[in-house]
PDB file of N, CA, C and O in Angstrom:
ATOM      1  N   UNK A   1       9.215  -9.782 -14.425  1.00  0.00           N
ATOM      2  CA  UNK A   1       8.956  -8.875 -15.520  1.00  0.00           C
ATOM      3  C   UNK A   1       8.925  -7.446 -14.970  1.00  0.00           C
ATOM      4  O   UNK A   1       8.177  -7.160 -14.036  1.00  0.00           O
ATOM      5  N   UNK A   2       9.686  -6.601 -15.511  1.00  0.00           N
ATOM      6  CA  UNK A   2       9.607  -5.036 -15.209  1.00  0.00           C
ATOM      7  C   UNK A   2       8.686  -4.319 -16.377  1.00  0.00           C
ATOM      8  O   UNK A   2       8.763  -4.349 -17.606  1.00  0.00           O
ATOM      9  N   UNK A   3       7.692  -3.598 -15.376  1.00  0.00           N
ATOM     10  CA  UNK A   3       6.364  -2.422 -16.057  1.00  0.00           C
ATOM     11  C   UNK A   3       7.594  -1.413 -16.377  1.00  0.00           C
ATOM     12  O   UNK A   3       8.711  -1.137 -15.939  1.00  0.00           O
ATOM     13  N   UNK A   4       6.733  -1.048 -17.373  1.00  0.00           N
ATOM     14  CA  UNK A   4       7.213   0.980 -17.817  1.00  0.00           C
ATOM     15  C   UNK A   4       6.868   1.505 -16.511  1.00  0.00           C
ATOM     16  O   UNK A   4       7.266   2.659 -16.359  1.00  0.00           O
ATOM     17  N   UNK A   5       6.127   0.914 -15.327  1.00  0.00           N
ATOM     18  CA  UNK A   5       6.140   2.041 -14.325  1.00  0.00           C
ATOM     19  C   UNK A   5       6.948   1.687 -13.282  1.00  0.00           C
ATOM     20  O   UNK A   5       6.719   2.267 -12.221  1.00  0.00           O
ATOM     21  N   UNK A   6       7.734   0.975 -13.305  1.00  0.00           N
ATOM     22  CA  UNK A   6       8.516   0.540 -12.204  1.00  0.00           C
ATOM     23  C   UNK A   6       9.958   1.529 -12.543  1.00  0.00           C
ATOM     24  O   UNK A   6      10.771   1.895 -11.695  1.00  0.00           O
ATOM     25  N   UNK A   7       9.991   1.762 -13.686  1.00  0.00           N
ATOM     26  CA  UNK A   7      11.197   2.471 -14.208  1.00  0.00           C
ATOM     27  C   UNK A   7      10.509   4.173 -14.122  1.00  0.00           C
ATOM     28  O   UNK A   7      11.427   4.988 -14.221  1.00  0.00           O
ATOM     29  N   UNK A   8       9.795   4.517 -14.041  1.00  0.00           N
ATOM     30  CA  UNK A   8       9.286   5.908 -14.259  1.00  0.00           C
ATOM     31  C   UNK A   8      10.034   6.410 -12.922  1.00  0.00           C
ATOM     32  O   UNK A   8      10.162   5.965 -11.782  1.00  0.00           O
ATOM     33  N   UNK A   9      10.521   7.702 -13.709  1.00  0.00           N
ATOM     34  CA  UNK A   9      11.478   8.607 -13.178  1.00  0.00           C
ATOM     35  C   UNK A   9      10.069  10.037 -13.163  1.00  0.00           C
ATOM     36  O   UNK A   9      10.601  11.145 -13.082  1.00  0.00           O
ATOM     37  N   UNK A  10       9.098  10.077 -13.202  1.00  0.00           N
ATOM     38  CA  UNK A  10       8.357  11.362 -13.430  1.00  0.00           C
ATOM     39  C   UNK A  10       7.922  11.133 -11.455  1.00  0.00           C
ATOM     40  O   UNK A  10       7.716  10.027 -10.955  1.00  0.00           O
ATOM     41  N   UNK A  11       7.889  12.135 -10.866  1.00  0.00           N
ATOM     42  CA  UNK A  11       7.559  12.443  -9.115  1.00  0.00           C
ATOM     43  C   UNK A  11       5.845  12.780  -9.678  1.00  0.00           C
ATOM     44  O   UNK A  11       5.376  13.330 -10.674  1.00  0.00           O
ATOM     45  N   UNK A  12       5.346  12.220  -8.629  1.00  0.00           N
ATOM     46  CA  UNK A  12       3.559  12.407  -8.625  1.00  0.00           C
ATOM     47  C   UNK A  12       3.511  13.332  -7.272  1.00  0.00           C
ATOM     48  O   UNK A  12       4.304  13.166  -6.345  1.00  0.00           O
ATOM     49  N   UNK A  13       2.564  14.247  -7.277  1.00  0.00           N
ATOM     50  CA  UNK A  13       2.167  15.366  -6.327  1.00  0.00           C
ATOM     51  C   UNK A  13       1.795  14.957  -4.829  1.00  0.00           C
ATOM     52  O   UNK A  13       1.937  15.546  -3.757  1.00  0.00           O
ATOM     53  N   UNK A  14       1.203  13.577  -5.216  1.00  0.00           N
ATOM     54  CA  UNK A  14       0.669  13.106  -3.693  1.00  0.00           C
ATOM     55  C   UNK A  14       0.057  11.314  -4.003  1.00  0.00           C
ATOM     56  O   UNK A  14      -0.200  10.802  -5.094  1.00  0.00           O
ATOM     57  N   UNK A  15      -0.016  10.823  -2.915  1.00  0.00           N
ATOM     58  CA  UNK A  15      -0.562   9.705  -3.026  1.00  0.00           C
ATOM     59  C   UNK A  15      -1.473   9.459  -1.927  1.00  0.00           C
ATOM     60  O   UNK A  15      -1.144   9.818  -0.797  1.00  0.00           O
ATOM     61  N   UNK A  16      -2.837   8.752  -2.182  1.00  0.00           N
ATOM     62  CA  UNK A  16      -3.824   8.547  -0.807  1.00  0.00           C
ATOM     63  C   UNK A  16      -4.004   6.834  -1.313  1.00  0.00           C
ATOM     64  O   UNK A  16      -4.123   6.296  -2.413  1.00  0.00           O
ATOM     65  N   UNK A  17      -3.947   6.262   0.297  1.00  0.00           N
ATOM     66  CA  UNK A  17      -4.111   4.708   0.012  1.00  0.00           C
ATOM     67  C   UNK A  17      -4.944   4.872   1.198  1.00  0.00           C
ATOM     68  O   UNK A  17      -4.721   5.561   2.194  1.00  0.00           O
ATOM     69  N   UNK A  18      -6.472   3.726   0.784  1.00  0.00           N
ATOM     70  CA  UNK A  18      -7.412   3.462   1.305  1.00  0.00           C
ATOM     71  C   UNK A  18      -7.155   2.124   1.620  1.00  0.00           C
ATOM     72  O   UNK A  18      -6.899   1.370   0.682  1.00  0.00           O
ATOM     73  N   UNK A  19      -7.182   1.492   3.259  1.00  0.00           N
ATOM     74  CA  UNK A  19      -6.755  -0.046   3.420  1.00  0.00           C
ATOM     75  C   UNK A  19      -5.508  -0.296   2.338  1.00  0.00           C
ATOM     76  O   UNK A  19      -5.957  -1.023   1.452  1.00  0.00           O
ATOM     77  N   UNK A  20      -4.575  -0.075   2.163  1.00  0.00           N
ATOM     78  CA  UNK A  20      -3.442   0.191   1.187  1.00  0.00           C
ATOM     79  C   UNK A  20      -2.807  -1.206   1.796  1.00  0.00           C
ATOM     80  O   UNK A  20      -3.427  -1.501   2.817  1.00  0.00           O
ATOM     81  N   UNK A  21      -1.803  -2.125   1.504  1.00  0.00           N
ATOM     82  CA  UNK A  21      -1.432  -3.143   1.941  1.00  0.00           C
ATOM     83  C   UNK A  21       0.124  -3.728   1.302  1.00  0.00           C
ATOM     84  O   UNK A  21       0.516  -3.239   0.243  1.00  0.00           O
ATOM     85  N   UNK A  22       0.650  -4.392   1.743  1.00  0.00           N
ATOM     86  CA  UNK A  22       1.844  -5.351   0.911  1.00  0.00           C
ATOM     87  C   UNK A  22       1.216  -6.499   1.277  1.00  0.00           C
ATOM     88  O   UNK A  22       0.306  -6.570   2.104  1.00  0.00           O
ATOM     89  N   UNK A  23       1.774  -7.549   0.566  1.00  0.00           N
ATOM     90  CA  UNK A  23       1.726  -9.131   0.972  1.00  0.00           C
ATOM     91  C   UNK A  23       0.158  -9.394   0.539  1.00  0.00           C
ATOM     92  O   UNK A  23      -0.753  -8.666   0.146  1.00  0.00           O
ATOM     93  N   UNK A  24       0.294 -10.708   0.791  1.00  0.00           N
ATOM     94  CA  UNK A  24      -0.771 -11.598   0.706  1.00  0.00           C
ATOM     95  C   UNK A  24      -1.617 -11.344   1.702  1.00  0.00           C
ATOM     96  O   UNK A  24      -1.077 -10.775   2.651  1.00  0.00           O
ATOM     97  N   UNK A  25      -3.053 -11.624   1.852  1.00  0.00           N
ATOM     98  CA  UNK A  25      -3.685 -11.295   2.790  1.00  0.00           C
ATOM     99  C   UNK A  25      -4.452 -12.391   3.858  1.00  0.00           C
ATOM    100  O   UNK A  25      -5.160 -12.090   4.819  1.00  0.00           O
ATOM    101  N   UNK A  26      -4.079 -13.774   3.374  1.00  0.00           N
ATOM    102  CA  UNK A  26      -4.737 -15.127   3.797  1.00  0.00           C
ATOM    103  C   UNK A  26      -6.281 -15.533   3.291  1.00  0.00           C
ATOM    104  O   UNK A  26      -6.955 -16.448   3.764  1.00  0.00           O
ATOM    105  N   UNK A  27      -6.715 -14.535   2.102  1.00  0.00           N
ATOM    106  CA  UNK A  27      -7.961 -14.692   1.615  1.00  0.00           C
ATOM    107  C   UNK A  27      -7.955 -14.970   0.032  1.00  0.00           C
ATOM    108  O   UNK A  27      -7.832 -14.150  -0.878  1.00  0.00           O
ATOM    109  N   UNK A  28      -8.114 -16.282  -0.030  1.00  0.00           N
ATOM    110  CA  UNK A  28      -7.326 -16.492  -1.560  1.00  0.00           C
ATOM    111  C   UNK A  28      -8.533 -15.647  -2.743  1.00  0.00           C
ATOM    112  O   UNK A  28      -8.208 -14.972  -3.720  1.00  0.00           O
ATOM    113  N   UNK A  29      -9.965 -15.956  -2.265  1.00  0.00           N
ATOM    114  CA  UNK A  29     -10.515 -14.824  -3.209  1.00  0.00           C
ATOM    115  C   UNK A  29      -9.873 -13.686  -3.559  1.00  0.00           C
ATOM    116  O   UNK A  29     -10.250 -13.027  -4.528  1.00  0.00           O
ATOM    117  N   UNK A  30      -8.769 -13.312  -2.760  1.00  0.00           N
ATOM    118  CA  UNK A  30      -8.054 -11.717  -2.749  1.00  0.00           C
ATOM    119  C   UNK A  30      -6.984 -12.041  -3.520  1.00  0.00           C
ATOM    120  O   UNK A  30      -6.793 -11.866  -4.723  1.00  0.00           O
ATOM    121  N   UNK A  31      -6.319 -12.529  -2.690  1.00  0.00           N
ATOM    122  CA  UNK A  31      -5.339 -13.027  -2.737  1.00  0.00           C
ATOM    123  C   UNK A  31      -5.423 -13.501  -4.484  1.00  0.00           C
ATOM    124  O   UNK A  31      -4.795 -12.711  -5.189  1.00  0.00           O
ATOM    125  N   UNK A  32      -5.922 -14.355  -5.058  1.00  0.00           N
ATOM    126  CA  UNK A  32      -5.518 -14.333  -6.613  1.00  0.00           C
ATOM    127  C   UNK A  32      -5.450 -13.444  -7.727  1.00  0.00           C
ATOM    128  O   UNK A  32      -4.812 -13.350  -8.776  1.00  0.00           O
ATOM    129  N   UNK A  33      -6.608 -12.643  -6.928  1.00  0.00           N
ATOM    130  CA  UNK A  33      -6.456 -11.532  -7.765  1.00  0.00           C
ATOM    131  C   UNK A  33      -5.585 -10.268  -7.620  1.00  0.00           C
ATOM    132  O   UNK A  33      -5.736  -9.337  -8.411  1.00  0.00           O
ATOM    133  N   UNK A  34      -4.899 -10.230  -6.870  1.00  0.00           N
ATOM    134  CA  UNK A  34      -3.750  -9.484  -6.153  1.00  0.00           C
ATOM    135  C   UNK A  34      -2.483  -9.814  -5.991  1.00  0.00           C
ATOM    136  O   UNK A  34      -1.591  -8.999  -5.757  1.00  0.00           O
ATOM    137  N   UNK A  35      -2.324 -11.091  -6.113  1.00  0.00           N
ATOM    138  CA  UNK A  35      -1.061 -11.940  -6.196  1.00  0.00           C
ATOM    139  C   UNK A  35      -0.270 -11.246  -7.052  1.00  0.00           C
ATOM    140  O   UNK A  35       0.759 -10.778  -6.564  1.00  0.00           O
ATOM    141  N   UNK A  36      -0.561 -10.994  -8.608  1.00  0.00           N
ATOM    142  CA  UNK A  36       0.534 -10.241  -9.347  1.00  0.00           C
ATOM    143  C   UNK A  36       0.872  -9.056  -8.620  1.00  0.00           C
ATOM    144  O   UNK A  36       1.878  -8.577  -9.144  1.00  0.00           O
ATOM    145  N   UNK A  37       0.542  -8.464  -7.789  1.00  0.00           N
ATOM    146  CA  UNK A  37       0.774  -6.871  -8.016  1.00  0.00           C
ATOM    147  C   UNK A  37       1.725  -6.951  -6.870  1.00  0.00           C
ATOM    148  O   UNK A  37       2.910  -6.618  -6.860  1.00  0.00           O
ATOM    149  N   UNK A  38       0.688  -7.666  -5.486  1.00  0.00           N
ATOM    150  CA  UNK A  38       1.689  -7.723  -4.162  1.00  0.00           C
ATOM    151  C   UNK A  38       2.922  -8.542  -3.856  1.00  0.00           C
ATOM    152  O   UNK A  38       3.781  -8.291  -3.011  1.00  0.00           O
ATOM    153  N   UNK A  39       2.863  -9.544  -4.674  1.00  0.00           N
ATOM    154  CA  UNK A  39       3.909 -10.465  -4.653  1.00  0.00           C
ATOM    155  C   UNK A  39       4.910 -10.006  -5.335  1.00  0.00           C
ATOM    156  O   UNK A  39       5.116 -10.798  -6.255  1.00  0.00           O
ATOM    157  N   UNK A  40       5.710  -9.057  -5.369  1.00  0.00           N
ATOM    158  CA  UNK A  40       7.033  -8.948  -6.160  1.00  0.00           C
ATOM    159  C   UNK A  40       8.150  -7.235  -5.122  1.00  0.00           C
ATOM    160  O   UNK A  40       7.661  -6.578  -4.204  1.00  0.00           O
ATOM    161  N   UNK A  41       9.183  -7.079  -5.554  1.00  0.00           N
ATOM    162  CA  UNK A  41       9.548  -6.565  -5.063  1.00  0.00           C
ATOM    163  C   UNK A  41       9.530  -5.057  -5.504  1.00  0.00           C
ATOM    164  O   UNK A  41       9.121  -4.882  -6.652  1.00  0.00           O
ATOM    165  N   UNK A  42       9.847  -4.095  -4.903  1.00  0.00           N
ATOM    166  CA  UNK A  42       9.112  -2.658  -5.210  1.00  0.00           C
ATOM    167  C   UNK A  42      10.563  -1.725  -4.867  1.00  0.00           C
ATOM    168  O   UNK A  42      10.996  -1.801  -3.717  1.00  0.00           O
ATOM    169  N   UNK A  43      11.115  -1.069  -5.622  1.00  0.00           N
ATOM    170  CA  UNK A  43      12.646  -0.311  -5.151  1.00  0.00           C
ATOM    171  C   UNK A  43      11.780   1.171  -4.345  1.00  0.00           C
ATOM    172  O   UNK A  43      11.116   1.997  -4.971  1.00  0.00           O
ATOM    173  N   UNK A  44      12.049   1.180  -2.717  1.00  0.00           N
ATOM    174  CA  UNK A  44      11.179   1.528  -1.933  1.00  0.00           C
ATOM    175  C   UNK A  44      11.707   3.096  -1.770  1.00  0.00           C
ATOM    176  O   UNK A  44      11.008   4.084  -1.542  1.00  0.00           O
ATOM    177  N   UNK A  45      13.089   3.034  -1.948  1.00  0.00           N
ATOM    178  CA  UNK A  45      13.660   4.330  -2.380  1.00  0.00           C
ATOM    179  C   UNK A  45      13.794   5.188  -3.333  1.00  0.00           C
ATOM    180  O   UNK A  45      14.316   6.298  -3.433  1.00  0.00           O
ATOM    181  N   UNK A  46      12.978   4.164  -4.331  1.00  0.00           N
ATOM    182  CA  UNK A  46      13.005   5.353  -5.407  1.00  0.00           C
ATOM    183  C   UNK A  46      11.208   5.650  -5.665  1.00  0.00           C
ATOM    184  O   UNK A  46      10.748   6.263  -6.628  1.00  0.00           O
ATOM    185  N   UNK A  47      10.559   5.155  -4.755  1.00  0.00           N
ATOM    186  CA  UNK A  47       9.147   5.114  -4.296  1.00  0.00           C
ATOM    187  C   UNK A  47       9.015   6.496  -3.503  1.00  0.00           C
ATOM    188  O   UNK A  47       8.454   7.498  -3.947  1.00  0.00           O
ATOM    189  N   UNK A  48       9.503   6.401  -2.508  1.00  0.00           N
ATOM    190  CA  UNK A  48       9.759   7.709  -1.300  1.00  0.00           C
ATOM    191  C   UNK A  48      10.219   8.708  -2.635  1.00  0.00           C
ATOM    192  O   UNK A  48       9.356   9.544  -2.902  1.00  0.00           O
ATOM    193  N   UNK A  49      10.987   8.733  -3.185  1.00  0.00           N
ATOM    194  CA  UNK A  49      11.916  10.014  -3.760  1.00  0.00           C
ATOM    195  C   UNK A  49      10.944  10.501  -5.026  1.00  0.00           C
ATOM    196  O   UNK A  49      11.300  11.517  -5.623  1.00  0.00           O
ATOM    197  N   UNK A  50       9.500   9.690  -5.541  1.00  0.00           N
ATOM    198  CA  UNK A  50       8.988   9.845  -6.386  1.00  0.00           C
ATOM    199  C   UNK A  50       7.234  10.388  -5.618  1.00  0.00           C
ATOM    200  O   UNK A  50       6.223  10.781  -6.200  1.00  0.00           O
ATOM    201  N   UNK A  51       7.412  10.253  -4.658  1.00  0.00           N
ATOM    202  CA  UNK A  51       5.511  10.161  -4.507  1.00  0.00           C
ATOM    203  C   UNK A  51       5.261  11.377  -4.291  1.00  0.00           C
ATOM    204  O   UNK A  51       4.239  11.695  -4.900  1.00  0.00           O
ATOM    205  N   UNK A  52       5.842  12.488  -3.531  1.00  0.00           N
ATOM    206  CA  UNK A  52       5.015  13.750  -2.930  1.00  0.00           C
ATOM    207  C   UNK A  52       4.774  13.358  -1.906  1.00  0.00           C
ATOM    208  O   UNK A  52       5.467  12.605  -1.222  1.00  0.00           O
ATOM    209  N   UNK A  53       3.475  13.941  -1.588  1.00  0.00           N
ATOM    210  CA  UNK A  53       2.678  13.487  -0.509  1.00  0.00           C
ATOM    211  C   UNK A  53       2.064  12.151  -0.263  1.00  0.00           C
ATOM    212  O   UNK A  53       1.857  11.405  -1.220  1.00  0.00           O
ATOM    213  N   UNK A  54       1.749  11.786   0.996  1.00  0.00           N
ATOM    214  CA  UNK A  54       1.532  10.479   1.174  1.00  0.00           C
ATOM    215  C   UNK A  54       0.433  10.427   2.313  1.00  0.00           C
ATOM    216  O   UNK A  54       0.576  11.053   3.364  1.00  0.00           O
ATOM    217  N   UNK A  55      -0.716   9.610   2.027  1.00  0.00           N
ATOM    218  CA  UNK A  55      -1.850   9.619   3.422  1.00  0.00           C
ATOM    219  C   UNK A  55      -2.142   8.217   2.865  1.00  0.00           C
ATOM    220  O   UNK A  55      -2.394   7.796   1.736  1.00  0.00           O
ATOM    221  N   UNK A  56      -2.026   7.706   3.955  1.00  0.00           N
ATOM    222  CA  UNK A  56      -2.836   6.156   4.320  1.00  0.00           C
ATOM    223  C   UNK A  56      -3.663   6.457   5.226  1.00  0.00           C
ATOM    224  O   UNK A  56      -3.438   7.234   6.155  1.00  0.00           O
ATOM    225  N   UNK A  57      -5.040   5.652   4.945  1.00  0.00           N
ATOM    226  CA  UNK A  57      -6.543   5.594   5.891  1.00  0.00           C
ATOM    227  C   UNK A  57      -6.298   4.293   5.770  1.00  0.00           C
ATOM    228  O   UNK A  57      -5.752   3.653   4.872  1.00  0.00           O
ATOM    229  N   UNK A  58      -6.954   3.858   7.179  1.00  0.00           N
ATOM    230  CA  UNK A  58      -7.230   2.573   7.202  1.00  0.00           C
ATOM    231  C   UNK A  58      -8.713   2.330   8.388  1.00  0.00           C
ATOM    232  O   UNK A  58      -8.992   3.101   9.307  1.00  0.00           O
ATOM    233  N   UNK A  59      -9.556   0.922   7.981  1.00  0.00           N
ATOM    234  CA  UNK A  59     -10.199   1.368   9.258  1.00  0.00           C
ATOM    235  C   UNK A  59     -10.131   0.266  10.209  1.00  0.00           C
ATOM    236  O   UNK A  59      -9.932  -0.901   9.870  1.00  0.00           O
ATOM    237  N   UNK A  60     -10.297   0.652  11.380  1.00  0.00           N
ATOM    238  CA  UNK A  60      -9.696   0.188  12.355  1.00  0.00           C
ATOM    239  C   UNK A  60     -10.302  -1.476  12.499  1.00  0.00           C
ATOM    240  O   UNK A  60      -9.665  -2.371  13.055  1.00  0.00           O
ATOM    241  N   UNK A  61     -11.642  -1.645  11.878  1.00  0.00           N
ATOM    242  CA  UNK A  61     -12.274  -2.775  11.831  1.00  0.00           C
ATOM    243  C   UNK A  61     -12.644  -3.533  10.830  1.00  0.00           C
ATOM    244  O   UNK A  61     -13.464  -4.449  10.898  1.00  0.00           O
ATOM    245  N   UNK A  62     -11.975  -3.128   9.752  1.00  0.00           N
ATOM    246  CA  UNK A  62     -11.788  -3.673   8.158  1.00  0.00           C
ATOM    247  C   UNK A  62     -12.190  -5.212   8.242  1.00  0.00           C
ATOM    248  O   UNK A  62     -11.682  -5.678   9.262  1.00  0.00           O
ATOM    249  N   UNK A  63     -12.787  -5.999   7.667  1.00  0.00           N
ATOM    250  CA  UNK A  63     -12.953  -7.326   7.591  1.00  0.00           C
ATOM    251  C   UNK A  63     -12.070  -7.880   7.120  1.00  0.00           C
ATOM    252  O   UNK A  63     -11.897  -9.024   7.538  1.00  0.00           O
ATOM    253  N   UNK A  64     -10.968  -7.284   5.898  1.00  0.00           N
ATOM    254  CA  UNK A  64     -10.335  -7.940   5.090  1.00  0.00           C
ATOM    255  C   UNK A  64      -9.128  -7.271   4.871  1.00  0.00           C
ATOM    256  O   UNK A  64      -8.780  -7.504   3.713  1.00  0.00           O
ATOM    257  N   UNK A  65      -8.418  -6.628   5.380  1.00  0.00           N
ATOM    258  CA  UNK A  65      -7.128  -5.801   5.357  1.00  0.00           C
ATOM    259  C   UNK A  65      -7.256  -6.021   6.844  1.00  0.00           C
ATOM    260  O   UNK A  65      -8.305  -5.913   7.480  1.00  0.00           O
ATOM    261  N   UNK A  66      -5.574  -6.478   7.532  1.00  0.00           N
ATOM    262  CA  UNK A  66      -5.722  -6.270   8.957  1.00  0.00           C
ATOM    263  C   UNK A  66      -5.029  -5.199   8.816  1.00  0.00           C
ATOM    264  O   UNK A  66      -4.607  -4.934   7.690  1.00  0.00           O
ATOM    265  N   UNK A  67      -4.772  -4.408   9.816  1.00  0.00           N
ATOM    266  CA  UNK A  67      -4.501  -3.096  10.518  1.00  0.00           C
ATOM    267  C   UNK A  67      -2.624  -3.140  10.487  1.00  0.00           C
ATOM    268  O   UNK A  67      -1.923  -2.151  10.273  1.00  0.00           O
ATOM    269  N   UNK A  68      -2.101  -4.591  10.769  1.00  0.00           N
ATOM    270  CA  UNK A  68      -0.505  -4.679  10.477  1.00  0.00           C
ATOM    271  C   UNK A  68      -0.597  -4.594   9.363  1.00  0.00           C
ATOM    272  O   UNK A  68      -0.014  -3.557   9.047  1.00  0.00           O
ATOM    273  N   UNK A  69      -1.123  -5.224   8.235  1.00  0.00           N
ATOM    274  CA  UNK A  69      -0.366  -4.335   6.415  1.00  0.00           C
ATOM    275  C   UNK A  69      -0.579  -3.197   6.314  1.00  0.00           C
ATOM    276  O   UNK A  69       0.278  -2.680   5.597  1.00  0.00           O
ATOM    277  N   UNK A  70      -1.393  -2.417   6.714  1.00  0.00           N
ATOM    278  CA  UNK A  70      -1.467  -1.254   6.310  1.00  0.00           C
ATOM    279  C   UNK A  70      -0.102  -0.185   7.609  1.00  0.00           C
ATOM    280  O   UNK A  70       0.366   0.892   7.240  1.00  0.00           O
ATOM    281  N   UNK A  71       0.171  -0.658   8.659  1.00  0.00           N
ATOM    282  CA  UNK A  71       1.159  -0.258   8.909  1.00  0.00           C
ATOM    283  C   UNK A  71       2.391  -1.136   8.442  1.00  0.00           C
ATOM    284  O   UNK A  71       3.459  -0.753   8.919  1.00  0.00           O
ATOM    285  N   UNK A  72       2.441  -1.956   7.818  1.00  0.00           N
ATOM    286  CA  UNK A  72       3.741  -2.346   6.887  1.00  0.00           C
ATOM    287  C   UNK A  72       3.801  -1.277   5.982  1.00  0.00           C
ATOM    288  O   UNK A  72       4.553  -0.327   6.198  1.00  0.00           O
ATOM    289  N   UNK A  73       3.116  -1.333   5.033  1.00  0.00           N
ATOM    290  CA  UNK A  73       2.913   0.160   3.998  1.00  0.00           C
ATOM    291  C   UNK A  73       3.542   1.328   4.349  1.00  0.00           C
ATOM    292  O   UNK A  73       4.493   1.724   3.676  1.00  0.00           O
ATOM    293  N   UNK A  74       3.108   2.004   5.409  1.00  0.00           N
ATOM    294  CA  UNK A  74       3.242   2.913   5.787  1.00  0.00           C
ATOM    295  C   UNK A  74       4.685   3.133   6.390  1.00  0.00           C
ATOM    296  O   UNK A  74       5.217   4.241   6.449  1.00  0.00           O
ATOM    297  N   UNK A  75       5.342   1.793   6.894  1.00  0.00           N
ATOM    298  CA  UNK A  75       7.127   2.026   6.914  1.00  0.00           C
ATOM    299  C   UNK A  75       7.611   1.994   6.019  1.00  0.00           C
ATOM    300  O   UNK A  75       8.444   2.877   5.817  1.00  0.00           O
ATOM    301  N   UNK A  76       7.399   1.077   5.080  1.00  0.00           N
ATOM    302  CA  UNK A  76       8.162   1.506   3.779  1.00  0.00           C
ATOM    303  C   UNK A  76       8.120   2.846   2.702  1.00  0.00           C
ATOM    304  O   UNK A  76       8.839   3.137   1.745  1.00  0.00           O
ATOM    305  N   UNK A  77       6.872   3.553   3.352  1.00  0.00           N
ATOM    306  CA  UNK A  77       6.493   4.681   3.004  1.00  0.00           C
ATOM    307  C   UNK A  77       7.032   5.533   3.729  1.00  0.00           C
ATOM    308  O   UNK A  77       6.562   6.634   3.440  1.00  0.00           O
ATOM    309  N   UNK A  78       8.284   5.645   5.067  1.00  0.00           N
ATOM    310  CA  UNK A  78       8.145   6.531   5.885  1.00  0.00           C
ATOM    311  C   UNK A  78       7.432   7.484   6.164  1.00  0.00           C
ATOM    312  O   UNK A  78       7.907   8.619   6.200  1.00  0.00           O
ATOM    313  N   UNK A  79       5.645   7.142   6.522  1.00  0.00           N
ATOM    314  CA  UNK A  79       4.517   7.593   6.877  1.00  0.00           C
ATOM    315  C   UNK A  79       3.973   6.630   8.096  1.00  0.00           C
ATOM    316  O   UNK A  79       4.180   5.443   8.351  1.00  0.00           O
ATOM    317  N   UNK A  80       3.095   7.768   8.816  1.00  0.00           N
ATOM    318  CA  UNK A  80       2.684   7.244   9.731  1.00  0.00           C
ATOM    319  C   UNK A  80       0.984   6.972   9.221  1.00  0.00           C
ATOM    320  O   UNK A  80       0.490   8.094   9.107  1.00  0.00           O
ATOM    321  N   UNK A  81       0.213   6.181   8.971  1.00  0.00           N
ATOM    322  CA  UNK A  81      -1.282   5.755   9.308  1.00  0.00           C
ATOM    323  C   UNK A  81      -2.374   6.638   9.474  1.00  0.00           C
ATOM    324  O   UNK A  81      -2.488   7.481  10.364  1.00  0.00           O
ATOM    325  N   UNK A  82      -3.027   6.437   8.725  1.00  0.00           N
ATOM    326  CA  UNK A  82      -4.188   7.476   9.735  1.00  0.00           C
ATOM    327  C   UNK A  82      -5.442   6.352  10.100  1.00  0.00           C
ATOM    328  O   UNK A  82      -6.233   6.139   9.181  1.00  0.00           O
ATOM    329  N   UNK A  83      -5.690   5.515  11.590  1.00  0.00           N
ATOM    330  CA  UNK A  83      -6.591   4.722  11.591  1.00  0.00           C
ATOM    331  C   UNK A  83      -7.651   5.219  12.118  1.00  0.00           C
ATOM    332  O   UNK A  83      -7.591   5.944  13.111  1.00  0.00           O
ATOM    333  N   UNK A  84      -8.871   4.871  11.474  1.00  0.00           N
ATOM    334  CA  UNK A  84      -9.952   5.415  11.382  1.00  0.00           C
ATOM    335  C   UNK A  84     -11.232   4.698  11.812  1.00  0.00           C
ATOM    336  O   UNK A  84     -11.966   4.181  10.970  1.00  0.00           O
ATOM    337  N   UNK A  85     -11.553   4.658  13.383  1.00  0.00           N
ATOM    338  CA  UNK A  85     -12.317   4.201  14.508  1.00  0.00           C
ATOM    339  C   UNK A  85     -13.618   3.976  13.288  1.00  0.00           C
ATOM    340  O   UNK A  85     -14.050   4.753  12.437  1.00  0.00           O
ATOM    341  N   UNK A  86     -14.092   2.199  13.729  1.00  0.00           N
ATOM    342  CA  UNK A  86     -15.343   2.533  12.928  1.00  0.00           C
ATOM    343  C   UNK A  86     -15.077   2.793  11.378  1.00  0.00           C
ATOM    344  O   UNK A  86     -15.625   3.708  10.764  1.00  0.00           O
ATOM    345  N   UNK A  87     -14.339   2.055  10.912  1.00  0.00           N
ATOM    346  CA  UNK A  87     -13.832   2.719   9.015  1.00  0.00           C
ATOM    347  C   UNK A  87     -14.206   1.877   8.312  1.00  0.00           C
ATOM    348  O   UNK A  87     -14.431   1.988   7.107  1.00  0.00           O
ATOM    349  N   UNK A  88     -14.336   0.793   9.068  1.00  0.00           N
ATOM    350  CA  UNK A  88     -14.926  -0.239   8.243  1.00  0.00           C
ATOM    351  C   UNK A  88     -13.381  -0.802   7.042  1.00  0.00           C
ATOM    352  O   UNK A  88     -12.198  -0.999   7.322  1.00  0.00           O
ATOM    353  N   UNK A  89     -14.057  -0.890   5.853  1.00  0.00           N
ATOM    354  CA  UNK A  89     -13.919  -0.750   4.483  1.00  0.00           C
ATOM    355  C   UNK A  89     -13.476   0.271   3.659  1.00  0.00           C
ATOM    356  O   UNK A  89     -13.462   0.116   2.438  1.00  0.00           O
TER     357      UNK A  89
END
């Protein structure tokens, strides 16, 4: 199924993702409730050509986001990470 926002042609000023992620995460509490959003495919170029700015935080000791999705994110974002010693959550 395609959202009205998957088609939006309007560019946003900036974007900040906190523990930001793709994929499944191996925690099905999460994981079900996230399944719609992460599980499908995302046109990554017309993502880049729409966002602005871009900052990913992540923290370096997250319980529940590992540290590889949030640098998956961040390639398909051609952005680099910002990991954050001690970030917890």
């Amino acid at each position: 199924m395609v959202q009205a926002s998957d088609r939006s042609e309007v560019p946003v000023l900036g974007c900040l993702f906190a523990s930001g992620f793709l994929g499944l995460l191996g925690n099905p509490e999460f994981d079900n409730v996230n399944r719609t959003f992460v599980c499908r495919e995302f046109d990554w170029e017309k993502v880049r050509k729409n966002m602005g700015a871009v900052v990913l935080y992540h923290g370096e000791d997250n319980p529940y986001v590992p540290t590889s999705k949030c640098v998956e994110l961040a390639g398909k974002l051609n952005t680099e990470p910002k990991i954050v010693k001690e970030g917890g959550t």
